[in-house]
C-alpha positions as CSV (number, residue, x, y, z in Angstrom):
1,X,28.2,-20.8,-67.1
2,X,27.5,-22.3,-64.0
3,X,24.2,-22.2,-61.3
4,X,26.1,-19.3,-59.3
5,X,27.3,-17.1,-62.3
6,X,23.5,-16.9,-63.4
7,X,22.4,-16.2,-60.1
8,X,24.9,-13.0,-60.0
9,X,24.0,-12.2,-63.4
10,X,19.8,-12.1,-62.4
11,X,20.7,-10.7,-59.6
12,X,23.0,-7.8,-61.0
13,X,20.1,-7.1,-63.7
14,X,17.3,-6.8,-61.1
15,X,19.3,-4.2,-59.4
16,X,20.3,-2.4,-62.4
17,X,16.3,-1.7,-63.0
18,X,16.0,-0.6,-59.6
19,X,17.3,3.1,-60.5
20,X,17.2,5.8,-58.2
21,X,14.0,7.7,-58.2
22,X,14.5,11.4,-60.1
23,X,14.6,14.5,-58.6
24,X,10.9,14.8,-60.0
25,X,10.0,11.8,-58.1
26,X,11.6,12.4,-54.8
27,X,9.3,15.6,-55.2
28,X,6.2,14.0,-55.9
29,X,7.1,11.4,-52.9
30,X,8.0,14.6,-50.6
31,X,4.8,16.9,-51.0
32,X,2.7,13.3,-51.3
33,X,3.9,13.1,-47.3
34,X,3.8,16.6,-46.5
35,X,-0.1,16.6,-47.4
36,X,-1.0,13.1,-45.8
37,X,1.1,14.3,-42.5
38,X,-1.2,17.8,-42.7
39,X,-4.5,16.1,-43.3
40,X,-3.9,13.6,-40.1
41,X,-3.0,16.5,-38.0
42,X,-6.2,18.3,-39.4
43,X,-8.1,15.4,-38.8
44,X,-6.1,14.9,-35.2
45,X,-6.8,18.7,-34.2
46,X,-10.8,18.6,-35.6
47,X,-11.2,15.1,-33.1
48,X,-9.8,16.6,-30.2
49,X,-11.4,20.1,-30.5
50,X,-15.0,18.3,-31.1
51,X,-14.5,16.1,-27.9
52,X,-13.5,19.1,-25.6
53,X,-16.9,20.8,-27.0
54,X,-19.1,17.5,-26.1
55,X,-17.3,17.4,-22.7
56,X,-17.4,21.6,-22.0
57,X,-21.5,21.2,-23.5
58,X,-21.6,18.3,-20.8
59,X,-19.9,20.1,-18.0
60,X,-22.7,22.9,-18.8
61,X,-25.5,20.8,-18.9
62,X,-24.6,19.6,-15.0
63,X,-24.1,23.0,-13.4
64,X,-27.4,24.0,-15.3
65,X,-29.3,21.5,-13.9
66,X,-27.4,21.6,-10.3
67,X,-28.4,25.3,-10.3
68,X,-32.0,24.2,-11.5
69,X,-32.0,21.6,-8.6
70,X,-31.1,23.8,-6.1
71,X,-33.6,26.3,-7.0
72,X,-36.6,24.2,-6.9
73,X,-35.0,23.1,-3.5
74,X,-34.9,26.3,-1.9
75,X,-38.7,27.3,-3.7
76,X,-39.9,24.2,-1.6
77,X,-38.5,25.1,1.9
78,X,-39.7,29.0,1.4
């Protein structure tokens, strides 16, 4: 046997122990995916919803003290 009939031998058994996965497998694979993909979206929807409520708790805080500010103002001219 020569260098290149070795190499296609290796090469032949390497990709005989690379089987297909089983139907099990692809299963495991499948719903592994399906519950990574729901947690980032979870995680992605829990982010987004906490920064609208800092910025709507924010936005409240302002007109709150606006109103308070223009109150004292028109206390002072009276």
């Amino acid at each position: 046997m020569n260098a290149y009939e070795i190499e296609q031998i290796e090469k032949q058994m390497k990709g005989d122990f690379r089987l297909p996965l089983s139907y099990a497998d692809w299963e495991y694979v499948a719903r592994h995916a399906r519950q990574e993909r729901a947690q980032m979206i979870g995680k992605a929807f829990t982010e987004f919803f906490a920064a609208a409520a800092a910025k709507i708790a924010g936005l409240a805080r302002q007109v709150r003290r606006t109103a308070a500010e223009c109150t004292d103002a028109r206390l002072r001219h009276n």
